[in-house]
C-alpha positions as CSV (number, residue, x, y, z in Angstrom):
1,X,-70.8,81.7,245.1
2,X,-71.9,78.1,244.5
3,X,-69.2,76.0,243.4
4,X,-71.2,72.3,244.0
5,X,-72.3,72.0,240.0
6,X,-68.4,73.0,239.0
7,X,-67.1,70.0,241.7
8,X,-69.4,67.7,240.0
9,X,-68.3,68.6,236.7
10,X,-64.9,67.4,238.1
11,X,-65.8,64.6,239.7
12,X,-67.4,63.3,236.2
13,X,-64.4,63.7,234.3
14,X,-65.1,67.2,232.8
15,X,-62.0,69.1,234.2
16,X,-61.9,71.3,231.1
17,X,-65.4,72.5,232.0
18,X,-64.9,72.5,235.8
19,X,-61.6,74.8,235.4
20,X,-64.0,77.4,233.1
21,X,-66.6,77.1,235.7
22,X,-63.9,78.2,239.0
23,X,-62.7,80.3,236.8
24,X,-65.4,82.5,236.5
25,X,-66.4,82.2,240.3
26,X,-62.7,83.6,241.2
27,X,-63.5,86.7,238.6
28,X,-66.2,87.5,241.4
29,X,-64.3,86.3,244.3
30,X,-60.8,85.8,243.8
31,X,-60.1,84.9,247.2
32,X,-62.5,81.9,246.4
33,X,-61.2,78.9,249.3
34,X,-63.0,76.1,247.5
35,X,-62.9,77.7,243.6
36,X,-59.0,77.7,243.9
37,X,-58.6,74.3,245.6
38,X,-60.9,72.5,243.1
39,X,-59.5,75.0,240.0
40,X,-55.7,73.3,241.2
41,X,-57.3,69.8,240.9
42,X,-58.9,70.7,237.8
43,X,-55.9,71.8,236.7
44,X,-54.0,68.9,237.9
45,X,-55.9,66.2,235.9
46,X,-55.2,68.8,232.9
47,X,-51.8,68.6,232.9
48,X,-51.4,72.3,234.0
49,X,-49.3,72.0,236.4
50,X,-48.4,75.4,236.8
51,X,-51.8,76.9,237.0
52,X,-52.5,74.3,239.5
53,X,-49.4,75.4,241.8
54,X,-51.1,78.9,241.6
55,X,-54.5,77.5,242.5
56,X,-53.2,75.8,245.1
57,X,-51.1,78.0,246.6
58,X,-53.7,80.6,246.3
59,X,-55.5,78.6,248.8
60,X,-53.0,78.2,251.0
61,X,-52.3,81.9,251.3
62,X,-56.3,82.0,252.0
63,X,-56.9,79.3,254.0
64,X,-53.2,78.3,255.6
65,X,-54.5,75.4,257.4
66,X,-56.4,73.7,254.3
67,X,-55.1,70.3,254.4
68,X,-56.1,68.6,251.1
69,X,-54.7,71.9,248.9
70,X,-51.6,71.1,251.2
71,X,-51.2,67.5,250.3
72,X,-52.6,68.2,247.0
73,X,-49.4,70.8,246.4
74,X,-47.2,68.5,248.3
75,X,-47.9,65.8,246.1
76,X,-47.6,68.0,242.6
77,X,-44.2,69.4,243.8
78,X,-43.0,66.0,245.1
79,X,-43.8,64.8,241.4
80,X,-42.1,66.9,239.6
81,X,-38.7,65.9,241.3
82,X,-39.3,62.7,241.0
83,X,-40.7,61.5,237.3
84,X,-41.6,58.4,236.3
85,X,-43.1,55.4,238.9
86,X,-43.1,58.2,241.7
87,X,-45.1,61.0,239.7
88,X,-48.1,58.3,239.2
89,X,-47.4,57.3,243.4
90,X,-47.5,61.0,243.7
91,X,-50.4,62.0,241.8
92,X,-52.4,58.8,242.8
93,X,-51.7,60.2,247.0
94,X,-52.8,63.5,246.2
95,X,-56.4,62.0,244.7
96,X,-56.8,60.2,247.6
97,X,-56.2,62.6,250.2
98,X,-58.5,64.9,248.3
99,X,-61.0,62.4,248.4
100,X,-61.1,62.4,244.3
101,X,-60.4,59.5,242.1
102,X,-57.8,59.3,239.5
């Protein structure tokens, strides 16, 4: 499954569009490395931050040694115990070591 036109759908600003686009790659593949981690950062910039802890973990349990879904979930969980100033640190770390911008 191609994913490339979804992850340039996020990279645009389109996350709404991206997350229906890996979501209908991971009905045929649901094990999906690249559809999960870019569904979690679509999901991220959403404000699901639920559905993105799924993705991500999702591709962690897949891929164990994917480092940007690690940092990525690192970053979301770090965030939500620490709100304000930090979350924005927090979210702003896990963009770049995705290699996304905010």
């Amino acid at each position: 499954f191609f994913v490339a036109p979804a992850a340039s759908r996020e990279a645009a600003g389109r996350s709404e569009q991206a997350l229906s686009a890996f979501t209908r790659v991971l009905e045929q593949d649901s094990d999906h490395v690249d559809a999960n981690y870019h569904a979690g950062l679509s999901a991220v910039r959403l404000g699901r931050q639920e559905s993105a802890r799924r993705y991500l973990l999702w591709t962690l349990d897949v891929d164990p040694g994917h480092k940007q879904a690690r940092a990525a979930l690192a970053s979301i969980l770090h965030a939500d115990q620490h709100p304000g100033p930090i979350r924005r640190a927090a979210a702003m770390a896990m963009w770049i070591l995705s290699g996304c911008s905010p």
